[in-house]
C-alpha positions as a printed Julia matrix, in Angstrom:
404×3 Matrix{Float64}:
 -168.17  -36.35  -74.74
 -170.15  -38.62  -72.42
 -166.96  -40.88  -72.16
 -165.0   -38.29  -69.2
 -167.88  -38.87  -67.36
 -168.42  -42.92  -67.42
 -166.51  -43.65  -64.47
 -167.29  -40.74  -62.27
 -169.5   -42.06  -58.9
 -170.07  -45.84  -60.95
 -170.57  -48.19  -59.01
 -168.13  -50.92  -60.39
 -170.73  -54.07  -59.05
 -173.6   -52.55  -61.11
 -172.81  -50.54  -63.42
 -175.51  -48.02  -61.65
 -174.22  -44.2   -60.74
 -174.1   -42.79  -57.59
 -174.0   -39.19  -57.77
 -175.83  -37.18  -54.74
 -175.94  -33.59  -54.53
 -172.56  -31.83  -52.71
 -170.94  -35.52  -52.85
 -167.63  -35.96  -54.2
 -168.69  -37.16  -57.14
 -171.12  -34.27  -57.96
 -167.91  -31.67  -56.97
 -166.0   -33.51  -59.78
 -168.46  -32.94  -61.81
 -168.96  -29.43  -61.3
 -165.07  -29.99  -62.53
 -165.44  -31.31  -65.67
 -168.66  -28.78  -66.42
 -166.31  -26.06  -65.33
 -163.49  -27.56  -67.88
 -165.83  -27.69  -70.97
 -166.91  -24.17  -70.22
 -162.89  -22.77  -69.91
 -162.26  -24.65  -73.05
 -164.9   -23.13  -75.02
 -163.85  -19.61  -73.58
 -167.48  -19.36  -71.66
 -168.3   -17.19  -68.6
 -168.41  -20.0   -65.8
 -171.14  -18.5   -63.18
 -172.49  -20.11  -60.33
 -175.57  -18.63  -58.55
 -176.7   -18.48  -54.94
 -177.96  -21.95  -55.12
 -175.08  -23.88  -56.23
 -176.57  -24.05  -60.27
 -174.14  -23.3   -62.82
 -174.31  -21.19  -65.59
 -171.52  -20.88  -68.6
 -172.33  -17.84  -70.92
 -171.66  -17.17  -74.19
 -172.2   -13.58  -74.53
 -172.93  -11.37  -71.76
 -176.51  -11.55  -70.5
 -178.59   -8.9   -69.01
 -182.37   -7.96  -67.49
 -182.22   -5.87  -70.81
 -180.67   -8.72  -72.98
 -181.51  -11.76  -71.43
 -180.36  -15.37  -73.29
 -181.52  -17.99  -74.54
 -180.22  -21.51  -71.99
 -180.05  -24.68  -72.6
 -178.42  -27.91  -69.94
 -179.61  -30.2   -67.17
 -178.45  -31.66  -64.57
 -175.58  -34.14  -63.6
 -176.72  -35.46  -60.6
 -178.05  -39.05  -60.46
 -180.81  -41.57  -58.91
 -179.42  -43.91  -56.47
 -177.98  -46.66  -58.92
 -179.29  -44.34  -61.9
 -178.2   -44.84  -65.68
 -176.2   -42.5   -67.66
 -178.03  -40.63  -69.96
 -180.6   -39.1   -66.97
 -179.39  -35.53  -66.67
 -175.69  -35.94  -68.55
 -177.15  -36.09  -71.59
 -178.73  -32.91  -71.74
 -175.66  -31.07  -70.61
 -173.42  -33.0   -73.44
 -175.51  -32.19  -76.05
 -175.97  -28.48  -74.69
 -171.88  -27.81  -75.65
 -171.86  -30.23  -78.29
 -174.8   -27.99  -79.98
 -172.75  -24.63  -79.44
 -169.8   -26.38  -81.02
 -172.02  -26.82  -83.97
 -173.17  -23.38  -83.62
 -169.55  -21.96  -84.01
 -168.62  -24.74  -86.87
 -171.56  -22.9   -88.52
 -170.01  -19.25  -88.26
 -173.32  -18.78  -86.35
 -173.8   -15.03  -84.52
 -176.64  -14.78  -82.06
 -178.47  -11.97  -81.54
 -178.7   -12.87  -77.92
 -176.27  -14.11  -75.35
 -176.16  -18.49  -75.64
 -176.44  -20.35  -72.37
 -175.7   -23.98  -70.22
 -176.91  -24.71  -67.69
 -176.09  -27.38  -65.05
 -178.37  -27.29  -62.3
 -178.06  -28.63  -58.64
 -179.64  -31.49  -57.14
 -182.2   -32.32  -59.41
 -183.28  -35.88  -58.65
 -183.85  -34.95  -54.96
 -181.7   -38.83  -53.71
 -180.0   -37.31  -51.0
 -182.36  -34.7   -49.4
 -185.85  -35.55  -50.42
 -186.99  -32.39  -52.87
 -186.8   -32.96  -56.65
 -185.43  -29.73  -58.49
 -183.72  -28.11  -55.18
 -181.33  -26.01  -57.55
 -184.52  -24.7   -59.97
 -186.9   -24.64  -57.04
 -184.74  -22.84  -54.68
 -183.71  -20.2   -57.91
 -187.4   -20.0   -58.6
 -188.74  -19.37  -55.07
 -191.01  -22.37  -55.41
 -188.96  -23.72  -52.27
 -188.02  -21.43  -49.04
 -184.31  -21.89  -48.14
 -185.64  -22.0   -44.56
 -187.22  -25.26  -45.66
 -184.64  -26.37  -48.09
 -181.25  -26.22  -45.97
 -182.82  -27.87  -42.92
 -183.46  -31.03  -45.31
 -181.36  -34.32  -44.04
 -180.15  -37.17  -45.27
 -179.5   -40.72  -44.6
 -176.95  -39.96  -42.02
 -178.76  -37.18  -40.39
 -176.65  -33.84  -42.36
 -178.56  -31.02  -43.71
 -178.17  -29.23  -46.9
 -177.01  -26.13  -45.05
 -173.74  -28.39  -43.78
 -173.11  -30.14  -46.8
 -172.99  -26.91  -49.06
 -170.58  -25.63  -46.4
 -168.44  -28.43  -46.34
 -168.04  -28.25  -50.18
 -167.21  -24.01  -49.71
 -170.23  -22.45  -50.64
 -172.12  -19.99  -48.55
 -175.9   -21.91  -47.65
 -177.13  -18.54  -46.61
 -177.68  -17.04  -49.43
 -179.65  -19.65  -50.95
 -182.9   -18.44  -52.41
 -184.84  -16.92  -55.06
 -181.97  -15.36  -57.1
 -184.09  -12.49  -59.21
 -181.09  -10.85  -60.57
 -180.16  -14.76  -62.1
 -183.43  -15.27  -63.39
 -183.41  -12.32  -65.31
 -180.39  -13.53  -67.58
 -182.66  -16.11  -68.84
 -185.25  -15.54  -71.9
 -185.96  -18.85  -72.97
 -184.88  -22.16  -71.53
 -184.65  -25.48  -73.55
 -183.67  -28.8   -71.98
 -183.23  -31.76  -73.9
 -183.17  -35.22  -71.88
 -183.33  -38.39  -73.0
 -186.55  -40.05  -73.22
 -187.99  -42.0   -70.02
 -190.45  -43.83  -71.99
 -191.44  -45.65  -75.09
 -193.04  -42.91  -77.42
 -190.22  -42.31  -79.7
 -190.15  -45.81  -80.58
 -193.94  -45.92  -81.28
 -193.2   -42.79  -83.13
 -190.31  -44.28  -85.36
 -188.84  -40.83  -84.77
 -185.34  -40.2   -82.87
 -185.96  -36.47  -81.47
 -189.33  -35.1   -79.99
 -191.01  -32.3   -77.97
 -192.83  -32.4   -74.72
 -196.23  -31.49  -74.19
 -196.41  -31.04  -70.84
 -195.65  -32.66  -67.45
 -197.94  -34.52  -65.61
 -198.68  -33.22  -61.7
 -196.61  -35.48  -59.09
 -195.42  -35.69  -55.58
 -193.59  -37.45  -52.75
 -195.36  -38.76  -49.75
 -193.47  -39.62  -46.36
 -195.33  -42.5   -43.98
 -194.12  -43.2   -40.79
 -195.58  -46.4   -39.05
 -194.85  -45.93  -35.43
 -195.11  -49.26  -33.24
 -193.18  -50.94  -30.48
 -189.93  -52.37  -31.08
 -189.37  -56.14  -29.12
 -188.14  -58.93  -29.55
 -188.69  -61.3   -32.52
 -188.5   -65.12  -31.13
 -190.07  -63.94  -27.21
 -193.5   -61.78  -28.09
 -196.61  -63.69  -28.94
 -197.98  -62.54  -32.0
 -201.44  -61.44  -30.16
 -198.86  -58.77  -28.23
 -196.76  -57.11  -31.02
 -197.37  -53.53  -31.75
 -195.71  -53.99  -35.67
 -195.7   -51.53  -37.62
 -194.83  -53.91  -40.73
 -198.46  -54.86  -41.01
 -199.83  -51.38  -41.89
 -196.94  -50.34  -44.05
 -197.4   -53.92  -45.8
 -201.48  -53.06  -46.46
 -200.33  -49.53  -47.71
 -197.86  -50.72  -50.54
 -201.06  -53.05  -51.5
 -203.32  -49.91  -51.24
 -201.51  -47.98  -53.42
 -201.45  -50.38  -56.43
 -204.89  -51.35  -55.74
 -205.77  -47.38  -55.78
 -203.31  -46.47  -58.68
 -205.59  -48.82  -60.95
 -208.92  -47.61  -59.55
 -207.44  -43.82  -60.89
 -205.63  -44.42  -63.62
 -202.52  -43.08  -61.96
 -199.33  -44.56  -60.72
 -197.61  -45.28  -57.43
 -194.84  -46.46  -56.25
 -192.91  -47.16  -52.92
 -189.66  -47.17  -53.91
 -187.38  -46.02  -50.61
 -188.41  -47.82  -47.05
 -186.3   -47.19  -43.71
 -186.61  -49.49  -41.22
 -185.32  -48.75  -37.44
 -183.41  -50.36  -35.83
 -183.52  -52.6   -38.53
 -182.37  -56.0   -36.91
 -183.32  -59.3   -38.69
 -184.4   -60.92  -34.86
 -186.26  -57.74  -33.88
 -190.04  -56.13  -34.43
 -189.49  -52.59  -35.73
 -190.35  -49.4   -33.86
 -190.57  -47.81  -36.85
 -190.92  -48.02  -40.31
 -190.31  -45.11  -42.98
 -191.75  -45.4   -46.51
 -192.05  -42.91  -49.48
 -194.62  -42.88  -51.7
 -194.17  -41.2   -55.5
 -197.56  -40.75  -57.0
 -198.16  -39.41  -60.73
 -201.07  -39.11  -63.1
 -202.27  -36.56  -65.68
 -205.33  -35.89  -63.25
 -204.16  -33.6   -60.2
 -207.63  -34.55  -58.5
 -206.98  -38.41  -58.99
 -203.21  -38.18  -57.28
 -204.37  -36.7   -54.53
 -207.24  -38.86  -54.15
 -205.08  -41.89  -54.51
 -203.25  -40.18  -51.28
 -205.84  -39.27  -49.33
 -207.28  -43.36  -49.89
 -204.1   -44.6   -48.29
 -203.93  -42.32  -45.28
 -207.49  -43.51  -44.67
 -206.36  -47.45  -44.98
 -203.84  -46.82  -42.76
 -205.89  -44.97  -40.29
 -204.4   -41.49  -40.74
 -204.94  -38.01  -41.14
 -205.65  -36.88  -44.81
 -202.34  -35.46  -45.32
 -200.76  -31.9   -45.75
 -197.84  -30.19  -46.18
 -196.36  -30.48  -42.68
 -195.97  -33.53  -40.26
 -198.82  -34.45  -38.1
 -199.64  -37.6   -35.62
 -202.74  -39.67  -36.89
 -204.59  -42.39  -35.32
 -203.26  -45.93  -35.17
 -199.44  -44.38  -34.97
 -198.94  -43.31  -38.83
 -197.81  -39.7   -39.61
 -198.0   -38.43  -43.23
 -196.23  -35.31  -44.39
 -196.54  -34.02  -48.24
 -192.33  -33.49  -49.12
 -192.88  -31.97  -52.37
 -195.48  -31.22  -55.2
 -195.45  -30.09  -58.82
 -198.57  -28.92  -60.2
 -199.16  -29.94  -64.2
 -196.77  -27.84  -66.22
 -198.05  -27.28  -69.65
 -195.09  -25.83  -71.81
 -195.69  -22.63  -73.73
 -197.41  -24.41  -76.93
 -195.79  -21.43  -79.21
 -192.75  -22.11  -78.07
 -193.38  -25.84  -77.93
 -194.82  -25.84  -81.76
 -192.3   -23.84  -83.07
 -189.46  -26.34  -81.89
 -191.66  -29.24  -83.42
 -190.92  -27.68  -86.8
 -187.57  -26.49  -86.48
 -186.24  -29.96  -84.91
 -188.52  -32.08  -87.0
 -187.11  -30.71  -90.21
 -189.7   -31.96  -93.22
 -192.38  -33.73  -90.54
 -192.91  -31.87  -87.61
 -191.27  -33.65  -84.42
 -193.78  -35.55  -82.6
 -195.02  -33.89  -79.14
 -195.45  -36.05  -76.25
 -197.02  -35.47  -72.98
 -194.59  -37.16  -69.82
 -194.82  -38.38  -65.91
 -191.35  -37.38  -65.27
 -190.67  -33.92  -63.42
 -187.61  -31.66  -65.02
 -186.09  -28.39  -64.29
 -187.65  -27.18  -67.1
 -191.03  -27.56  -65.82
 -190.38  -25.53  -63.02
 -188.76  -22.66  -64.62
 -191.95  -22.87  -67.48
 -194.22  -22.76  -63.77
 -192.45  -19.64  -62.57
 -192.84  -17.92  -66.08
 -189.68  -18.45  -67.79
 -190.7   -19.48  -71.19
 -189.35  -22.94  -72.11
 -189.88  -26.21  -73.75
 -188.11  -29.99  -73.83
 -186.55  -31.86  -76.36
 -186.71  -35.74  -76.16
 -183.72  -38.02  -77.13
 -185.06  -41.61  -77.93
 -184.74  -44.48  -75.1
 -184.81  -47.67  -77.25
 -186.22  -49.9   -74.24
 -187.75  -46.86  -72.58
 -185.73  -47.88  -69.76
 -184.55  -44.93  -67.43
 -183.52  -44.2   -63.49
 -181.67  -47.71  -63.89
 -178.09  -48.9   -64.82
 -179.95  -50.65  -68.2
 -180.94  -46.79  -69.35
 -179.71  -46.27  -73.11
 -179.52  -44.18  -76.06
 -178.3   -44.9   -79.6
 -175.6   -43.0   -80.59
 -177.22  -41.95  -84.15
 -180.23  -40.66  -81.56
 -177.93  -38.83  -79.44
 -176.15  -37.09  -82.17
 -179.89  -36.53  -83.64
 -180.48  -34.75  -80.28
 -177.5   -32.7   -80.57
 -178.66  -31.52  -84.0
 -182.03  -31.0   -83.58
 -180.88  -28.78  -80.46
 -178.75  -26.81  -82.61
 -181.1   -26.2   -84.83
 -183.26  -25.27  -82.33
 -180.97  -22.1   -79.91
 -180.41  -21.1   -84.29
 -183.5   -20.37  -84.85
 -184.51  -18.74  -81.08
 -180.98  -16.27  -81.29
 -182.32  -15.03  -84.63
């Protein structure tokens, strides 16, 4: 099933996809999700926020479902199985539901939700955020991207209504439980020897913007004693924040840097970087945060832009608080999926939709597909195909025993 979607926003030099929110690639998407859902005779639904929702059985506040899905959106030269795989397996698992003559109780859910990689406007989770409340649409639609284009004009362009975006109660309701399975960004399985596990909880991240305002001039003319560069603190940060990561046991990266105007013969006037910073310690990720503004002689930062000394501004884009996942809910899918030994349970540094529905108390849990190189957010990404179908399985086994 992953096969209809192989060639859909690839990028034929690397093999990486290419699939930003409201592109054309995520509309054909949408498509194919809509496709799967007609040919399985499923409600297709999509809610004020541009997530989708195919139903099997008719939810309600007073009969809400049990959901399982993902996302289909990609990283910037991301891998396959990042997102995809979770919505596969979700229709692949109510296949196996049906081949077993299987009746729930409850109405059976997938979910496909927007923008959940955040490439093209910044915010991780938009769709489950946005549903959620977590993220006003005030904020949220006056996001840009590269080009300058908000969220609000993008959604239009692709026909949908950006003014109604926002917490969606009546959408929430529908949902009892929530179960995504994703394929593993990380090496536990194989430690493990296990293909299928559960997640423990998600570690507390966020995404940093630094602007390093100098003086652009030009590059052969200026004496080095008169440049106003803005290189040189931007180059001390990046050092910073691995020095820092290791002092706290937490990671960093800089992995997106915009550079204006960006001429190979000119000083910059400015210099754009984005930090990602990670750890199971909330106190030590913000720590590591505050340390860098101070190298770089700005204001400890907060959620909204502000000028420091020295020309650096640093505004907070997003943050996810730990998530610990319901450990009822979390055990009990150990044993079912684990079938004689109890699926392994594994804590992880990668944020999900689920962990942001399990925030605004919608009870839910993760199921992890194994990543033989651990390997993700890259065109090398990979999954066995006896894992995937493992996955698929396990997941069954899983919405069986919650529609009881």
């Amino acid at each position: 099933m992953l096969e209809p979607l192989a060639h859909i926003g690839r990028d034929p030099k690397t093999g990486g996809y290419l699939r930003d929110s409201w592109s054309d690639a995520d509309l054909e998407l949408r498509e194919w999700f809509a496709g799967e859902a007609a040919r399985r005779g499923l409600d297709l639904r999509e809610d004020r926020n541009g997530n989708l929702w195919a139903w099997w059985g008719a939810p309600s506040p007073e009969r809400p479902g049990v959901v399982t899905g993902s996302h289909l959106d990609s990283v910037r030269q991301g891998g396959a199985y990042d997102g995809p795989l979770g919505v596969v397996s979700a229709f692949a698992a109510l296949d196996l539901l049906r081949g077993r003559a299987v009746t729930p109780s409850v109405p059976v859910g997938v979910v496909c939700f927007a923008d959940e990689e955040g490439a093209r406007f910044g915010v991780p989770c938009m769709g489950s955020r946005l549903l959620t409340g977590v993220l006003s649409p005030e904020r949220a639609l006056g996001l840009t991207d590269d080009d300058g284009g908000t969220l609000a004009e993008a959604m239009r362009r692709a026909g949908r209504r950006p003014e109604r975006a926002g917490r969606d109660d009546e959408t929430l309701a529908d949902v009892g439980t929530f179960v995504e399975l994703h394929v593993e960004q990380g090496r536990g399985l194989v430690t493990e020897g296990r293909p299928v596990g559960v997640a423990a909880a998600i570690w507390p991240h966020g995404r940093w913007r630094f602007d390093f305002r100098g003086r652009a001039d030009h590059a052969g003319t200026t004496g080095l004693a008169d440049r106003d560069d803005p290189m040189l603190p931007f180059a001390r940060m990046v050092l910073a924040a691995r020095e820092a990561a290791q002092r706290r046991g937490v990671v960093a990266t800089v992995g997106k840097v915009r550079v204006s105007p960006g001429n190979a013969n000119a000083i910059p006037g400015l210099v754009s970087a984005w930090l990602d910073a990670r750890g199971a310690d909330e106190s030590e990720v913000r720590g590591l945060v505050a340390d860098l503004a101070q190298a770089v002689g700005a204001d400890e930062p907060g959620a909204g832009p502000g000028p420091g000394p020295g020309g650096v501004d640093v505004r907070e884009e997003s943050w996810t608080p730990v998530v610990d996942f319901d450990v009822a809910l979390r055990d009990r899918l150990a044993r079912v999926a684990g079938g004689d030994t109890p699926a392994p349970i594994l804590p992880t540094g990668a944020g999900h939709d689920a962990g942001i529905l399990a925030a605004a108390g919608v009870p839910s849990a993760m199921l992890f597909v194994r990543n033989p190189t651990g390997v993700s957010h890259s065109p090398d990404e990979h999954a066995e195909r006896a894992d995937c179908e493992a996955g698929v399985v396990a997941l069954a086994d899983v919405l069986e025993d919650l529609c009881r």
